[in-house]
C-alpha positions as CSV (number, residue, x, y, z in Angstrom):
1,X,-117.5,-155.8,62.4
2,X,-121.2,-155.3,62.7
3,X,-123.7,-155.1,59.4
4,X,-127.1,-154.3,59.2
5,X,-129.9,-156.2,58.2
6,X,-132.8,-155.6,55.7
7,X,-135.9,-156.2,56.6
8,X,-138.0,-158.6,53.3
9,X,-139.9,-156.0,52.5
10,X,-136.7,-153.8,51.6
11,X,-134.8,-156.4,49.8
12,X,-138.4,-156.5,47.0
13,X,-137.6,-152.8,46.6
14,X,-134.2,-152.6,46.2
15,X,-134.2,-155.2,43.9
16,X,-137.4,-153.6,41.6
17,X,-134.8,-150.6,41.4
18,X,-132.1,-152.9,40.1
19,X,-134.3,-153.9,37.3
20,X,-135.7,-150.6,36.4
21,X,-132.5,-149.4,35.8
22,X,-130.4,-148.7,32.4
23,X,-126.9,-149.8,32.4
24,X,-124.9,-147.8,29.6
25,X,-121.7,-148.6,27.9
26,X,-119.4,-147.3,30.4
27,X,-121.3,-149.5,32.8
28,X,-122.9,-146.6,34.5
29,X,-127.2,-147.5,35.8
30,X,-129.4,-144.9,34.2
31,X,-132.7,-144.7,35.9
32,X,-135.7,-145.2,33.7
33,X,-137.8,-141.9,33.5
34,X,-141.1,-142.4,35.6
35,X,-144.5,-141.5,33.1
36,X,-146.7,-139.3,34.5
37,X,-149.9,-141.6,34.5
38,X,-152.2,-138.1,33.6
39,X,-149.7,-137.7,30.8
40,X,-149.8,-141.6,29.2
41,X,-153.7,-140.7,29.0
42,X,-153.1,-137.5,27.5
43,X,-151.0,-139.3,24.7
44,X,-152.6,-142.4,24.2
45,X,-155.8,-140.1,23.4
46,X,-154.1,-138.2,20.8
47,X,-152.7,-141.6,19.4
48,X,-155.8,-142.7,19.3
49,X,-157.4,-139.3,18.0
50,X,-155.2,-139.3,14.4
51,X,-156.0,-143.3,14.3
52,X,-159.7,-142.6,13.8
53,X,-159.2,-139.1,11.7
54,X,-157.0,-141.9,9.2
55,X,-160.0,-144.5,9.0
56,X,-162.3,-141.4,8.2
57,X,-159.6,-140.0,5.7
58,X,-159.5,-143.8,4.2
59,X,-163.0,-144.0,3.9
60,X,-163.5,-140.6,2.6
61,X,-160.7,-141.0,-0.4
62,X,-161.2,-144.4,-1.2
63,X,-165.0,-145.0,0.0
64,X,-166.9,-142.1,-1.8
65,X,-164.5,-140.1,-3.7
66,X,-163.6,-136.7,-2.0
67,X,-162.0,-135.2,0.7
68,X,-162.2,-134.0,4.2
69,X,-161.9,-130.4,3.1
70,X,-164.9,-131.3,1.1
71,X,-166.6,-132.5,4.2
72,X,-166.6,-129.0,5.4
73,X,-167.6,-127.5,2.7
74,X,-164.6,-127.0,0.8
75,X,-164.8,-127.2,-2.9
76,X,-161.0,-126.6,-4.3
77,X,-157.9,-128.1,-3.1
78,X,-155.7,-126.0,-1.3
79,X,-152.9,-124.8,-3.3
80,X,-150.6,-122.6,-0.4
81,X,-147.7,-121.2,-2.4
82,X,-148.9,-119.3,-6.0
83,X,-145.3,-117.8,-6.5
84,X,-144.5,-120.1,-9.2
85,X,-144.5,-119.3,-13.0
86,X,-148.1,-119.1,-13.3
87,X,-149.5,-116.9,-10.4
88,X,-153.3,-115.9,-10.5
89,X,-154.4,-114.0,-13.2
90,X,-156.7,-111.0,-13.0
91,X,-156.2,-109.6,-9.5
92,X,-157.6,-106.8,-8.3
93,X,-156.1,-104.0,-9.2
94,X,-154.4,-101.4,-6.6
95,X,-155.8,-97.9,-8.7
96,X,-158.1,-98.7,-11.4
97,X,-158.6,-95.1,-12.3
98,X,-155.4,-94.7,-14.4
99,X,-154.2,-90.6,-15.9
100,X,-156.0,-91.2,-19.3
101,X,-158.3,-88.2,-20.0
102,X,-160.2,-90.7,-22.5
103,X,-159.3,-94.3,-22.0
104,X,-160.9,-95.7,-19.0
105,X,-159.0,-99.5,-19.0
106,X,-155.4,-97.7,-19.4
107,X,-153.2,-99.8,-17.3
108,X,-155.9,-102.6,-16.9
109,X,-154.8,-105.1,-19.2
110,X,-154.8,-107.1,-17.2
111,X,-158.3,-107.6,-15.9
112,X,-160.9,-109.6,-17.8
113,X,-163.0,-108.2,-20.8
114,X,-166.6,-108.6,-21.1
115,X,-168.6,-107.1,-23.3
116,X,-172.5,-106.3,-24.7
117,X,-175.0,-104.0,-26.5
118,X,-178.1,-102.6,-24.8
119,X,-180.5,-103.7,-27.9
120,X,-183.8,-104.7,-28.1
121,X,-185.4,-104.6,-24.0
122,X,-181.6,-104.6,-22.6
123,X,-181.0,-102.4,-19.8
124,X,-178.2,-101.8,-18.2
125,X,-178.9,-104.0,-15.1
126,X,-179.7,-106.7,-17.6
127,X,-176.8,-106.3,-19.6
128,X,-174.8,-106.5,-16.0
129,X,-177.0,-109.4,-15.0
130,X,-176.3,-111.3,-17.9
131,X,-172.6,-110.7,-17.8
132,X,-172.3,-112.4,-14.0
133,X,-172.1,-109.4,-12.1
134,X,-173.9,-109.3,-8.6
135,X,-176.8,-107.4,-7.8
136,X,-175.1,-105.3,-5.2
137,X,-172.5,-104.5,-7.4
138,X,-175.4,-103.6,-9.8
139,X,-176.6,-101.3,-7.5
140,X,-173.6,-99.4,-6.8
141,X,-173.0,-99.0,-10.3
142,X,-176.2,-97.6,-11.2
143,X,-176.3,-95.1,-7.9
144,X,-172.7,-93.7,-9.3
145,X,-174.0,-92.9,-13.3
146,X,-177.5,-92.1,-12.7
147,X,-176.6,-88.9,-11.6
148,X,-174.7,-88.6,-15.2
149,X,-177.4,-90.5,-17.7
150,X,-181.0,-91.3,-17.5
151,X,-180.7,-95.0,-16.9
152,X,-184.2,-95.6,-18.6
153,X,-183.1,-94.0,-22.1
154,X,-180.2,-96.4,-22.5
155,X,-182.4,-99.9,-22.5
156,X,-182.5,-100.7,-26.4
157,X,-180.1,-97.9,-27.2
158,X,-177.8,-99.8,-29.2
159,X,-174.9,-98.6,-27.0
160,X,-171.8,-100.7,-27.0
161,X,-171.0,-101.5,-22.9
162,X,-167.6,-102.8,-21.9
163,X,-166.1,-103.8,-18.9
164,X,-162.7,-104.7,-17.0
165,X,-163.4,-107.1,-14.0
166,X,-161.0,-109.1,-11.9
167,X,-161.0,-112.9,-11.5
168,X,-163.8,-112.5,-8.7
169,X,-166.1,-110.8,-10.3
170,X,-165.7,-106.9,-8.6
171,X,-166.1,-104.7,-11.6
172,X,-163.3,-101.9,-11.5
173,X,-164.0,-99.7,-14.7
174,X,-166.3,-99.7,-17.4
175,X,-168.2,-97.7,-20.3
176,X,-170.4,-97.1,-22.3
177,X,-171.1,-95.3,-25.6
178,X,-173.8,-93.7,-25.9
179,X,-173.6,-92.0,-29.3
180,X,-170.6,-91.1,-31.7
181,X,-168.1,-88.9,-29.9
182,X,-170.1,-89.3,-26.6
183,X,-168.9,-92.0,-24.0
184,X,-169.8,-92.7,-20.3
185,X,-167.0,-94.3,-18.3
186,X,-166.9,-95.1,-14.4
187,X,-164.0,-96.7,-12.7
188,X,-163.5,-97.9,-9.0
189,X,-162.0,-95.3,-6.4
190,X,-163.2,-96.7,-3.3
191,X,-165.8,-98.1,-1.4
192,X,-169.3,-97.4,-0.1
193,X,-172.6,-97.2,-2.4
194,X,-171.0,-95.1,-4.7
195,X,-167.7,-96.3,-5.3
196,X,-167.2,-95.0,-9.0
197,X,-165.9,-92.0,-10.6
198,X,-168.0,-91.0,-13.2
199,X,-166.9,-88.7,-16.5
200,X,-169.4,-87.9,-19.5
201,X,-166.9,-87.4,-22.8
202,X,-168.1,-85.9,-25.8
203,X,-165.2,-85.0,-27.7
204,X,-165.7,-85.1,-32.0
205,X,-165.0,-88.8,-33.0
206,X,-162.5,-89.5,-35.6
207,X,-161.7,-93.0,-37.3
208,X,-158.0,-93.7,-39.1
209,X,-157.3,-96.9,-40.7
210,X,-153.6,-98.1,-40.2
211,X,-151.5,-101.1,-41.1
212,X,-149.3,-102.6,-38.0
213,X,-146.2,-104.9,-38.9
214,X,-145.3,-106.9,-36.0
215,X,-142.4,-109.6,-36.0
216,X,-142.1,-112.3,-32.5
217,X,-139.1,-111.5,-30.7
218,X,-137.3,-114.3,-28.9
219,X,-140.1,-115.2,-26.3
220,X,-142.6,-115.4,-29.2
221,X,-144.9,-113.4,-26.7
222,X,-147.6,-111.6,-29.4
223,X,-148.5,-109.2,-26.6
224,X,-144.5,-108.0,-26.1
225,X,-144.6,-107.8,-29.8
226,X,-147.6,-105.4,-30.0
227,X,-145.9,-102.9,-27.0
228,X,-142.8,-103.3,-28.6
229,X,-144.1,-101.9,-32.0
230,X,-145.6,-98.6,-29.8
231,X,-149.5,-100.1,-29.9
232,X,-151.5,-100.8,-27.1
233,X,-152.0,-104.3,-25.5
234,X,-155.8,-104.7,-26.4
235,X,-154.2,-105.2,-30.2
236,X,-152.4,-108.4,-29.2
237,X,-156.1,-110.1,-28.1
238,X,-158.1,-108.5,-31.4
239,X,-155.2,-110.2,-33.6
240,X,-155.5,-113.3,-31.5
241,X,-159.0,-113.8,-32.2
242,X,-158.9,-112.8,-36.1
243,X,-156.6,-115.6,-36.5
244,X,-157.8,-118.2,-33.6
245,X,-158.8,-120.7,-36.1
246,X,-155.6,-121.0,-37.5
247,X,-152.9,-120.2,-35.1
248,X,-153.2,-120.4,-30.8
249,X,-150.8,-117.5,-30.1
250,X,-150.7,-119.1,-26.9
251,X,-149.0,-122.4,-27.5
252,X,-148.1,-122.1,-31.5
253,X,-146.5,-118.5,-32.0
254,X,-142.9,-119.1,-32.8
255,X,-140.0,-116.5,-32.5
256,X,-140.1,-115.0,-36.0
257,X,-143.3,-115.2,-36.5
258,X,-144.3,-112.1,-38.6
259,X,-148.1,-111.0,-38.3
260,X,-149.9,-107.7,-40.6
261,X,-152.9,-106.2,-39.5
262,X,-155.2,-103.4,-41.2
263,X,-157.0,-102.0,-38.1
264,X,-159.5,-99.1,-37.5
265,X,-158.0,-96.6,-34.8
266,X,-160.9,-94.5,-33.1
267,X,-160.0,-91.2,-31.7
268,X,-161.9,-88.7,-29.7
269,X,-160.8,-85.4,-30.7
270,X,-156.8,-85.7,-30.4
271,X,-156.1,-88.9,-28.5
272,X,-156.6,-92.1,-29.5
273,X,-159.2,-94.1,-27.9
274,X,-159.7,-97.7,-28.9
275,X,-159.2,-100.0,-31.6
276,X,-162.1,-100.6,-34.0
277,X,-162.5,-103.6,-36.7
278,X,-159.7,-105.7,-37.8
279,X,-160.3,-104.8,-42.0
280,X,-157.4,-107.4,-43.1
281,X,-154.8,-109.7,-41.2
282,X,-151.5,-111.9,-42.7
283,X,-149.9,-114.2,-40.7
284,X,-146.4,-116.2,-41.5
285,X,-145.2,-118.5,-39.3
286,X,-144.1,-121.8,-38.8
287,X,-147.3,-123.1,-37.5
288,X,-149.0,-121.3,-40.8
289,X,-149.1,-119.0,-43.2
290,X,-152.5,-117.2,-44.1
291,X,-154.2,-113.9,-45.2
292,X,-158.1,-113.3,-44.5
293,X,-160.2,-109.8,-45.8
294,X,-163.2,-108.7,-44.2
295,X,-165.8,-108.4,-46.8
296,X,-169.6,-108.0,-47.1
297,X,-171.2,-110.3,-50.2
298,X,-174.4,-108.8,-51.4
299,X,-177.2,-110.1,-49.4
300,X,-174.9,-111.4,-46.7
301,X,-173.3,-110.4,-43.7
302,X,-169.8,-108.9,-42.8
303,X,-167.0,-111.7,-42.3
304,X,-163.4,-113.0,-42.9
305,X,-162.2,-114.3,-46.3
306,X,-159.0,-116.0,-48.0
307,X,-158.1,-114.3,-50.8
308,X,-160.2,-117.3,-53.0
309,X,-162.8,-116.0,-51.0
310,X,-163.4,-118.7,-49.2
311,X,-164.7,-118.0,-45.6
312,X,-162.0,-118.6,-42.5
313,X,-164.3,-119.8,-39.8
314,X,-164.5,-123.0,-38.7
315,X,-166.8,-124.9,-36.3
316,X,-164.0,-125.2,-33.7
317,X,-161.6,-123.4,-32.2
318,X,-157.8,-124.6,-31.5
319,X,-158.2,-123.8,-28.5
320,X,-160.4,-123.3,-25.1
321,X,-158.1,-120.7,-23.6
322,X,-158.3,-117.3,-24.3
323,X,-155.4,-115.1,-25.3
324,X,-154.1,-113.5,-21.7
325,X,-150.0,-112.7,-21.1
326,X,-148.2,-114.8,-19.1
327,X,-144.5,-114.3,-18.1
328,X,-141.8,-116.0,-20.9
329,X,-141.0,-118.9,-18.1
330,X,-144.1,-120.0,-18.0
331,X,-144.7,-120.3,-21.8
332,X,-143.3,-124.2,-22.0
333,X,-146.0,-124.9,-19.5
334,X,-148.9,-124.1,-21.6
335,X,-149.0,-126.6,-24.2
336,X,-151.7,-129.1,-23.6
337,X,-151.2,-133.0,-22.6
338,X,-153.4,-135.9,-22.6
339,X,-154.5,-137.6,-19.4
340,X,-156.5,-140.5,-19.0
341,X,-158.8,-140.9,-15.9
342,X,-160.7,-144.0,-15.6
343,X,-160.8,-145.0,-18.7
344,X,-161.6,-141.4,-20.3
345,X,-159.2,-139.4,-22.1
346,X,-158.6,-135.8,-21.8
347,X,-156.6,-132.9,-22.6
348,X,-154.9,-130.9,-19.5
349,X,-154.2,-126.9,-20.0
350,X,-151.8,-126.2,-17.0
351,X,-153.3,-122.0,-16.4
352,X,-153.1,-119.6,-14.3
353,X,-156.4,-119.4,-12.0
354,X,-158.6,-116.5,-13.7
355,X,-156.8,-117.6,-17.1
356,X,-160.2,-116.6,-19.8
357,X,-161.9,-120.2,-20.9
358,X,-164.0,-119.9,-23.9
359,X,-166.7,-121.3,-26.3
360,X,-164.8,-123.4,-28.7
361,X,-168.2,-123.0,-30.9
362,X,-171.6,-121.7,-31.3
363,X,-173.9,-123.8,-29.1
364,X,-175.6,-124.4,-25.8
365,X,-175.0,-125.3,-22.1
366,X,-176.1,-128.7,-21.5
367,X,-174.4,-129.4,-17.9
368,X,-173.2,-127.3,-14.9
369,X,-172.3,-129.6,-12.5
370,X,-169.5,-130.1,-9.4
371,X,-168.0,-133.3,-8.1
372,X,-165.3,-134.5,-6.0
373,X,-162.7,-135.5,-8.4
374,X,-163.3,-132.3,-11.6
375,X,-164.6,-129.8,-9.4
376,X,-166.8,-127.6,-11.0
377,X,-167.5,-128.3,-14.7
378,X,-169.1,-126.6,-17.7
379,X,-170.5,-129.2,-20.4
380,X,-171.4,-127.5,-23.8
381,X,-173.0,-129.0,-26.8
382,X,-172.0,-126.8,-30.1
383,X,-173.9,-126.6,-33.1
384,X,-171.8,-129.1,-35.1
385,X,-173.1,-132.2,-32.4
386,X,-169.2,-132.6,-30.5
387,X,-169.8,-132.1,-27.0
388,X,-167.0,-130.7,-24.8
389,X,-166.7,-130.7,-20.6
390,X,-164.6,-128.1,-18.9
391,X,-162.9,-129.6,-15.5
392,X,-161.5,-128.1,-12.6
393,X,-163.0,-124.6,-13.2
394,X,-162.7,-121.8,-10.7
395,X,-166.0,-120.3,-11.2
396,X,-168.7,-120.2,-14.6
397,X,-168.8,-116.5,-15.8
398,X,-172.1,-114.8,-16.5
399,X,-175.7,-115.8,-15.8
400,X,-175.1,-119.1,-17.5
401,X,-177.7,-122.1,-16.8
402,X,-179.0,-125.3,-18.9
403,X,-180.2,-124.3,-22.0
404,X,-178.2,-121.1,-22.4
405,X,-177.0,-120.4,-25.6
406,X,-173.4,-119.2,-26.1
407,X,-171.5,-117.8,-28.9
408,X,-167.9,-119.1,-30.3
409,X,-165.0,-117.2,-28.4
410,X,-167.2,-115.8,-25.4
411,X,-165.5,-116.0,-22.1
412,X,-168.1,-119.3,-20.1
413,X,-165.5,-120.0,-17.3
414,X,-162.0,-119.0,-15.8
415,X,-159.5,-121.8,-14.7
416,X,-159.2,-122.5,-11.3
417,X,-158.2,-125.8,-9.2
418,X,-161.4,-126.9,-7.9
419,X,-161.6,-130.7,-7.2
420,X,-158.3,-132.8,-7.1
421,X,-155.8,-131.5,-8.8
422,X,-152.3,-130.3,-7.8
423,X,-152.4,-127.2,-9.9
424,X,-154.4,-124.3,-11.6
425,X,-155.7,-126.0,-14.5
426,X,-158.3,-127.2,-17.3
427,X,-158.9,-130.7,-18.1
428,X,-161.2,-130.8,-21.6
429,X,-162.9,-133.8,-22.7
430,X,-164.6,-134.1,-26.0
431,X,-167.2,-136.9,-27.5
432,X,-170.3,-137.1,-29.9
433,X,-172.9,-138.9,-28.5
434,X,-175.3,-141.2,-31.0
435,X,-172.7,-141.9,-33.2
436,X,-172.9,-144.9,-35.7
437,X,-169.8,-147.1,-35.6
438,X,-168.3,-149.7,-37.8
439,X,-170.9,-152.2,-36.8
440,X,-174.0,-150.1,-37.2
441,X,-174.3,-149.7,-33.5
442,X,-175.1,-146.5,-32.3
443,X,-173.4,-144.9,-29.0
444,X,-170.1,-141.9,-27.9
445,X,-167.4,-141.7,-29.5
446,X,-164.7,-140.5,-27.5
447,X,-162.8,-137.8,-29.7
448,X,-159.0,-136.9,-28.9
449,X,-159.0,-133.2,-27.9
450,X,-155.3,-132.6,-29.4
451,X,-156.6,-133.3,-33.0
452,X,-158.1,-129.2,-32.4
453,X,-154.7,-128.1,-33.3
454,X,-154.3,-130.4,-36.2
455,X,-153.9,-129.4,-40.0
456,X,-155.1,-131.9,-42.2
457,X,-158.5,-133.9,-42.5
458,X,-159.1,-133.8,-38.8
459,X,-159.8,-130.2,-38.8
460,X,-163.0,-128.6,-37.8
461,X,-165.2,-128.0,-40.9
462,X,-165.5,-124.5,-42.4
463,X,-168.3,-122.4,-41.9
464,X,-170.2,-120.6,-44.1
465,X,-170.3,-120.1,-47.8
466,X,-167.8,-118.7,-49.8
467,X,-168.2,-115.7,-52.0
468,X,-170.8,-116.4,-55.2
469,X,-169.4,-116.6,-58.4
470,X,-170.7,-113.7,-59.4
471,X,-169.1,-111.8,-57.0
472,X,-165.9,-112.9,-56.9
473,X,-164.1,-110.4,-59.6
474,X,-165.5,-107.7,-57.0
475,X,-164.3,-109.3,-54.5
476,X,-161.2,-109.4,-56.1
477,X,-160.4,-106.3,-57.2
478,X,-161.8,-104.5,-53.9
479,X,-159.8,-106.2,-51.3
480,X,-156.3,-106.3,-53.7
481,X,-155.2,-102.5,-51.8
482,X,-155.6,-104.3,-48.6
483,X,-153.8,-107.2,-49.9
484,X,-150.7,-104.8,-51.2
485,X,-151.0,-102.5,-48.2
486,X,-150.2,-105.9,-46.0
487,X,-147.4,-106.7,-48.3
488,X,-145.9,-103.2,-48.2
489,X,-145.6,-103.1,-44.3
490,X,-143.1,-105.9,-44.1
């Protein structure tokens, strides 16, 4: 029986195939899969490749403070799903120009108010200026009315202008009174240079006075409340802001809650148009219970009064978040928490983005500023010396810069989720700088921002005087229909 021979150089290969192979359980060689040598390159670059992106993510986090969206440019974290509780607020709308023959924001409640008067050298492109909105924009809305008014006669009119813009800034209705009974309204239907519709109204202007019982229904929702009771939406926010130093009708308002308002109701010839003052409101609930009058003292001007006639503004409000709906889910959210980051101690407002921020008092802009950690942020000094910083905020809203003076309530921001921050939110901080402490040394004091919405001591002061002596039997006996009026419409 004859068998071959292999040659040396045979044996060396079969036995480097022995060795390269995989035995399995059953006992059965596997051979090893051969690596293309162009495809080990191929992957040891990408290994390599998310290596170094790491490092630079490392360094960029933990060496200065930011991210590598920010490296490019990118301001806001990126927040991909907004189908939760709280999606933005103030989107634009699908048809702004709604059936009303007279009111021009029907069915736009849910856009963003602003508001001014053309006094003094305001034009209308001021006015628009000062309010945030872009020049272009300007320029479209002045090429749709000019055809309608004589834009030169309404700088230092007096005229009241209002406006309903979405979180961006686009404007998509607005108007303007120019006398009594005779109104200018434009709202958006489409694009081009002259996107508005324009309508000149003079109809004969008629002014009722009505009192409005409301009670919270299960979802304590003030707005719900309002619809429910056959009024329009815009009610909700003018109650709101009559009683914001009191009660945040966000966070506070209870189901049961019972609110009274005396409220003007404009109308232009047969339909109603707008709401005017708030004359007297009455709130019982279980975060208060108060009444206030509007009254003008001799020699003073026009405000809100407890039946002592004591005045009911304070130097604070209770809150930097403007009254705006949100769905009855979302109403545990809102409640503020405290955070502390790096040693300072905040309050977080969980928001929709576009959700209003306001002025909690009269005062100034001292800071507008943007970092990697708060985002954009709005500092403002108010008149009483407490200092508060807005965090995380989508965008500043009007023409505001260093130095500009703001007014208690006015809309300066909208929430957004700029910097680092998982959600749509505001973080406020409040301190007093050059304050005196137990030692006689002189430096901040770091004030809790949850003692806003307390009800003793700690409360803002009042502003204001109350109503002189002299006065007061007038006082008394003028606003005592009011009060009974209020009582009557429980």
């Amino acid at each position: 029986m004859s068998r071959s021979r292999q040659s040396p150089t045979a044996r060396a290969n079969s036995a480097k195939a022995v060795r390269n192979r995989k035995v399995e359980v059953s006992g059965r060689a596997k051979s090893r899969k051969v690596v293309d040598p162009a495809e080990r390159r191929t992957r040891n670059r990408t290994f390599l490749a998310l290596g170094l992106l790491a490092a630079i993510n490392g360094w960029v986090f933990f060496g200065r403070g930011g991210s590598l969206g920010e490296l490019a440019g990118i301001g806001a974290a990126a927040i991909e799903d907004r189908s939760g509780p709280l999606p933005p607020l103030a989107d634009p709308p699908a048809h702004p120009c709604g059936g009303d023959p007279v009111r021009i924001f029907e069915g736009l409640e849910q856009l963003l108010p602003l508001s001014s008067t053309l006094s003094g050298g305001m034009t209308l492109r001021l006015a628009l200026l000062q309010l945030g909105i872009v020049g272009e924009e300007i320029d479209r809305i002045e090429a749709s009315v000019r055809t309608h008014v004589d834009l030169s006669l309404l700088g230092g009119s007096g005229a009241p202008l209002r406006l309903a813009i979405d979180r961006h800034g686009t404007v998509h209705a607005l108007e303007i009174e120019l006398a009594e009974g005779h109104i200018l309204q434009a709202c958006r239907d489409g694009e081009g240079s002259e996107p508005f519709e324009v309508r000149n109204i003079q109809h004969p202007l008629r002014t009722d006075v009505e009192v409005v019982d409301l009670e919270l229904g299960g979802d304590a929702d003030l707005a719900a409340a309002v619809v429910e009771a056959g009024e329009k939406p815009e009610l909700a926010e003018l109650i709101a802001a009559a009683l914001a130093w009191d009660v945040d009708f966000m966070t506070e308002a209870r189901p049961g809650d019972r609110v009274q308002v005396m409220v003007e109701k404009r109308w232009l010839g047969r339909r109603f148009h707008r709401y005017g003052q708030s004359l007297a409101v009455r709130f019982v609930g279980a975060s208060a219970r108060v009444a206030y009058f509007r009254y003008k003292p001799e020699g003073g001007a026009a405000a809100f009064y407890d039946p002592e006639g004591a005045p009911m503004r304070r130097t604070l409000l209770r809150s930097p978040v403007g009254f705006h709906r949100v769905a009855p889910d979302a109403r545990g959210l809102l409640p503020p928490s405290i955070e502390v980051v790096q040693g300072r101690i905040g309050a977080v407002y969980r928001l929709p983005e576009g959700a209003p921020l306001v002025a909690l008092g009269d005062g100034e802009v001292t800071d507008l500023d943007r970092s990697a950690s708060e985002g954009h942020v709005v500092e403002l000094r108010f008149d009483d010396g407490t200092i508060a910083r807005y965090a995380h905020v989508m965008r500043v809203v009007g023409e505001l810069s260093v130095g500009s003076k703001v007014r208690q309530g006015e809309i300066v921001a909208l929430a957004g989720h700029s910097g680092r921050t998982p959600s749509d939110r505001l973080r406020l901080e409040l301190r007093r700088d050059d304050v005196e402490d137990d030692k006689g040394v002189r430096g901040t004091k770091v004030i809790d921002p949850l003692l806003l919405l307390g009800r003793d001591t700690t409360r803002p002061e009042l502003v204001g005087a109350p109503i002189p002596a002299a006065q007061r039997k007038r006082f008394t006996d003028d606003v005592a229909p009011w009060a009974r009026a209020l009582k009557l419409a429980r």
